[in-house]
C-alpha positions as CSV (number, residue, x, y, z in Angstrom):
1,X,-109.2,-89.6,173.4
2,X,-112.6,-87.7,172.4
3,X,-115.1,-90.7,171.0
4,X,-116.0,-88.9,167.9
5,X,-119.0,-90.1,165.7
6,X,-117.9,-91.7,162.5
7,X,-119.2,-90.5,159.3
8,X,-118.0,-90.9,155.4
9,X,-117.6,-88.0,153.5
10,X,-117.9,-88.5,149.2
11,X,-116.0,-86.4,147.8
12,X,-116.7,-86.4,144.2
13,X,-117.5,-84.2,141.0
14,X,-121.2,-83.4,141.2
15,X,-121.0,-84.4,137.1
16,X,-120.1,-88.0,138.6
17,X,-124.0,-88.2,140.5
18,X,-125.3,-91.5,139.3
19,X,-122.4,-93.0,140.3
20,X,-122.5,-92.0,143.6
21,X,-126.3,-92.8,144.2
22,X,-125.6,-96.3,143.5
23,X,-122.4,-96.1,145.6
24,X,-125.1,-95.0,148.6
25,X,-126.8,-97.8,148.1
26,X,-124.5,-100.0,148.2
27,X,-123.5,-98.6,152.0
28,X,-127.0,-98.6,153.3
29,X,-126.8,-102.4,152.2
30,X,-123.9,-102.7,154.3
31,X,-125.8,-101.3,157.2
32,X,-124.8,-97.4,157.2
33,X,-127.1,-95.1,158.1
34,X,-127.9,-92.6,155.4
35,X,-127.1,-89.8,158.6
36,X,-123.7,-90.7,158.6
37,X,-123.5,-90.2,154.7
38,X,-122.4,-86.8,153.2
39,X,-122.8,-87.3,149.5
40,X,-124.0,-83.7,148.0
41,X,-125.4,-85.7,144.8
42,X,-128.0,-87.9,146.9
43,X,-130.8,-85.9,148.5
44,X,-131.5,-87.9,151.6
45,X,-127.2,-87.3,151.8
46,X,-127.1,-83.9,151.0
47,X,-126.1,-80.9,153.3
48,X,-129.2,-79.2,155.0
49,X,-131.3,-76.4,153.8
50,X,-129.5,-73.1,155.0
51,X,-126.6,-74.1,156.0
52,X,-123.1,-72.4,154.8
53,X,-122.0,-75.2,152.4
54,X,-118.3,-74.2,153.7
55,X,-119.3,-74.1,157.6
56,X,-121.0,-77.2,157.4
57,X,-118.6,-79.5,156.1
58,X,-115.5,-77.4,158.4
59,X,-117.7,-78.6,161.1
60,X,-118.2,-82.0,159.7
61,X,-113.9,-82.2,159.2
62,X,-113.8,-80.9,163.1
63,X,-116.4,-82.6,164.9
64,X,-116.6,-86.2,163.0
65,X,-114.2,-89.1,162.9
66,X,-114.4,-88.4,158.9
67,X,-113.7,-91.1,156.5
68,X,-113.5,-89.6,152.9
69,X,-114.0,-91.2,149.9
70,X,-112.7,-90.1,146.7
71,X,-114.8,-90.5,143.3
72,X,-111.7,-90.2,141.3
73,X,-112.2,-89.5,137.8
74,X,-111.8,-86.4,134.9
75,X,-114.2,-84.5,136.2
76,X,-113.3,-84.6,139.6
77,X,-109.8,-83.4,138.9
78,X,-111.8,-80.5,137.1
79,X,-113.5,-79.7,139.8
80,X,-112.4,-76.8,142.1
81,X,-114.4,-77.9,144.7
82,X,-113.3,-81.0,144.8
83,X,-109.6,-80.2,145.0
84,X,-110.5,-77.8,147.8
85,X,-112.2,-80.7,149.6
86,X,-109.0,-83.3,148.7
87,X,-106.9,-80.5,150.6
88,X,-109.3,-80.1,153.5
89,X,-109.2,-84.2,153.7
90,X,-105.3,-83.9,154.2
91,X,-104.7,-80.9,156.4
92,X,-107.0,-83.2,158.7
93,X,-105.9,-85.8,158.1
94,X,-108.7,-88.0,157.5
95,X,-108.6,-91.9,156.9
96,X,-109.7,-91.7,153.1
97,X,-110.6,-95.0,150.0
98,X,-110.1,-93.8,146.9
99,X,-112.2,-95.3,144.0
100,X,-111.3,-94.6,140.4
101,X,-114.6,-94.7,138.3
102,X,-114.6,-96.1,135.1
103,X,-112.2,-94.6,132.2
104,X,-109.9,-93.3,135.0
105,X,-106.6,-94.7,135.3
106,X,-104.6,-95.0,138.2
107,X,-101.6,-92.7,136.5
108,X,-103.9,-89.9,136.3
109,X,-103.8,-89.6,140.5
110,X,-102.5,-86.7,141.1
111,X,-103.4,-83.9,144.4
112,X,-101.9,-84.2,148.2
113,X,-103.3,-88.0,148.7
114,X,-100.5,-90.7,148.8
115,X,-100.6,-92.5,145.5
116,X,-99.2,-95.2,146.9
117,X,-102.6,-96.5,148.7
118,X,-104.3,-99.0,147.1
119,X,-107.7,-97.7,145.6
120,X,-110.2,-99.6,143.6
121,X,-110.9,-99.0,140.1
122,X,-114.2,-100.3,139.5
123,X,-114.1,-101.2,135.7
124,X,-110.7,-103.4,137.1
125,X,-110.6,-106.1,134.5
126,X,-109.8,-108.6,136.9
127,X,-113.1,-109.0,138.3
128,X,-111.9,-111.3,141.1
129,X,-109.7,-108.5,142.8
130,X,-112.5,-106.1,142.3
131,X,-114.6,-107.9,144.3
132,X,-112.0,-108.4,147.2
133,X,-111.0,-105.1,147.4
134,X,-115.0,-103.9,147.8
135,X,-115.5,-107.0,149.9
136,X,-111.9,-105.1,151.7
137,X,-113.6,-102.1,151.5
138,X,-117.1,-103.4,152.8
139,X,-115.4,-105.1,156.2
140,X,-113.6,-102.2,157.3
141,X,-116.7,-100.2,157.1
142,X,-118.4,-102.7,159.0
143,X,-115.9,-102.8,161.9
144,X,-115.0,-99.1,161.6
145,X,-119.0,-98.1,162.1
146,X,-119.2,-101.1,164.7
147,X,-122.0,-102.4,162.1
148,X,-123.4,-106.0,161.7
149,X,-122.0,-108.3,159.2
150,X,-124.3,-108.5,156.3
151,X,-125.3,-111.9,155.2
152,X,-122.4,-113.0,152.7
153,X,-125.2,-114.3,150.2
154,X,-126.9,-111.1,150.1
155,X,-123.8,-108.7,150.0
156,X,-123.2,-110.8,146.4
157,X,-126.5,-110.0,145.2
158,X,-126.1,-106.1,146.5
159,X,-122.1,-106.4,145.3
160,X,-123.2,-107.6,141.8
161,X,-125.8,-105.4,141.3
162,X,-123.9,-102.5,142.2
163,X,-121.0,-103.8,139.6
164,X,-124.1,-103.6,137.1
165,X,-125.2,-100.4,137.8
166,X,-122.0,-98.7,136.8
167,X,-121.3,-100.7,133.9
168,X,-124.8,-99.4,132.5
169,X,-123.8,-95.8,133.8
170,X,-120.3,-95.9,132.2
171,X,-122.1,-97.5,128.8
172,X,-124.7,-94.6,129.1
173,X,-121.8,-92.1,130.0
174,X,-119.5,-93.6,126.6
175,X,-122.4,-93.6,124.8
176,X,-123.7,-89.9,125.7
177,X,-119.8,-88.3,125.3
178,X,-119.7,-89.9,122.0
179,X,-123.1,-88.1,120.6
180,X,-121.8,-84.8,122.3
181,X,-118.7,-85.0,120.3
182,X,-120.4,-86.0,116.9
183,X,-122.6,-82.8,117.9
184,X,-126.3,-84.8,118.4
């Protein structure tokens, strides 16, 4: 079996961004190097300067052992490019996490992933099963990368502010759609 390098894929609706830069952060906490990141919406993440945006991430699907993660939410279900990448994720067939940002509901999943696999929504109301499932989340990535265990005291602080960060984003997000509609 060919040892392949792993790397995680974020595939997520560019209108989504300041979600995903504190989702980075959160992984370099963990102990993943920001070269095994593709997340077009963080610059030290991003695909390179020249490169076919197409051929690049074909390559990536061929010669990685990929592990996508999905942003779901509105926009990335109105997002063509997005859909094109959920398809590329399946024809591969590529170990995938799903995350629902906030205001998404799990009954909007929709696309060729199995909606049977447990995701996390991150404004879950039950704060204690959010935190397993990204304390779930965080120990696969840890032995899937062959990373080292991050102290448990500091992967609370990182956790919590991480939890933080998208509450203000999703307040800021609420707050912003509500002017736009009002027409400020």
């Amino acid at each position: 079996m060919e040892n392949k390098p792993h790397k995680l894929f974020i595939s997520h609706s560019s209108k989504d961004a300041e979600y995903m830069k504190a989702f980075v952060d959160l992984l370099v906490a963990v102990g993943v190097h920001k070269n095994q990141i593709t997340c077009t919406s963080v610059p030290q993440c991003n695909i390179p300067v020249g490169c076919n945006i197409y051929d690049w991430l074909a390559k990536q699907f061929q010669t990685s052992d990929l592990h996508v993660v999905y942003a779901f939410s509105d926009n990335y279900y109105s997002s063509v490019a997005t859909l094109n990448e959920m398809g590329a994720a399946w024809v591969m067939r590529c170990k995938w996490t799903g995350f629902l940002l906030p205001g998404f509901t799990f009954n909007k999943l929709d696309g060729c992933i199995d909606k049977n696999q447990i995701c996390i929504k991150l404004d879950d109301t039950d704060i204690v099963t959010l935190k397993q499932r990204l304390r779930q989340f965080r120990d696969d990535i840890i032995k899937e990368f062959g990373l080292e265990s991050i102290d448990e005291d500091e992967w609370e602080v990182k956790r919590d502010d991480f939890l933080d960060k998208i509450k203000i984003i999703a307040q800021q997000s609420t707050v912003y759609k509500g002017l736009h509609r009002v027409g400020i």
